[in-house]
N, C-alpha and C positions, 0 to 999 in steps of 0.2 A: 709594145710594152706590156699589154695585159697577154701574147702571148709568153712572157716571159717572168709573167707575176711568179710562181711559185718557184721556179728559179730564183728569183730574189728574195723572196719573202726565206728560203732555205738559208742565203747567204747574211741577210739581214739577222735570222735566228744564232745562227753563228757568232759575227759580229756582235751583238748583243751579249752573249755569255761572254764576250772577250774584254768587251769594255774596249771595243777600235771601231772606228767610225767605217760604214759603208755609204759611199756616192757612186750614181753610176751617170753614163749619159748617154741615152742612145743603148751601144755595146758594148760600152768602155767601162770599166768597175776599174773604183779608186778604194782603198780599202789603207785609211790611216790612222794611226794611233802612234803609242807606244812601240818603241821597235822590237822588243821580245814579244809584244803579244802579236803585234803583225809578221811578223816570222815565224812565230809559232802556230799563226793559226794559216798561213799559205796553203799549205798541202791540204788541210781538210775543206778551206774552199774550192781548191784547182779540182778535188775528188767531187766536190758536189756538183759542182758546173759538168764536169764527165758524166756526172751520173743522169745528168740531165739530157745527155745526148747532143753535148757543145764540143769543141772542142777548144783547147788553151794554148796560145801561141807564146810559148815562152821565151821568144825572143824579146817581146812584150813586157814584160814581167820586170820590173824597174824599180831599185830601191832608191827613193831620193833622201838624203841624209836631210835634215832641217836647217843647218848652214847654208844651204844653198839655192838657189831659185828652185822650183819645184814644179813642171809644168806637166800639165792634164789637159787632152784633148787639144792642145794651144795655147790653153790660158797658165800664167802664172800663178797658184792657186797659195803662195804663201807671201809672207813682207820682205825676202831677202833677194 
């Protein structure tokens, strides 16, 4: 994790001017909010993470509607 601080601390900056929540766990970054701000801000975090020298597996990359169960890492992370 602290080699990965300013990696996050980039994507948390982000997040923050977005007004969308950033969780991560381990490697796994959960990034929820609003769905126009969290679609709108995708690409400038998949570029910051690249810029970081990660790579993004967008097979990955999972939009879960709020109707629905919502599962992260295994767990269920919402009430439906």
């Amino acid at each position: 994790n602290l080699c990965l601080l300013p990696l996050f601390l980039a994507i948390k900056k982000i997040a923050d001017s977005k007004n969308i929540a950033f969780t991560l766990y381990v490697d796994d970054i959960t990034i929820s909010g609003d769905a126009l701000s969290v679609q709108g801000s995708m690409l400038e975090i998949i570029r910051t993470i690249q810029k970081y020298g990660y790579a993004v597996s967008h097979r990955k990359i999972v939009k879960m509607p709020s109707n629905r169960p919502q599962m992260v890492t295994g767990n269920i992370v919402n009430k439906k």
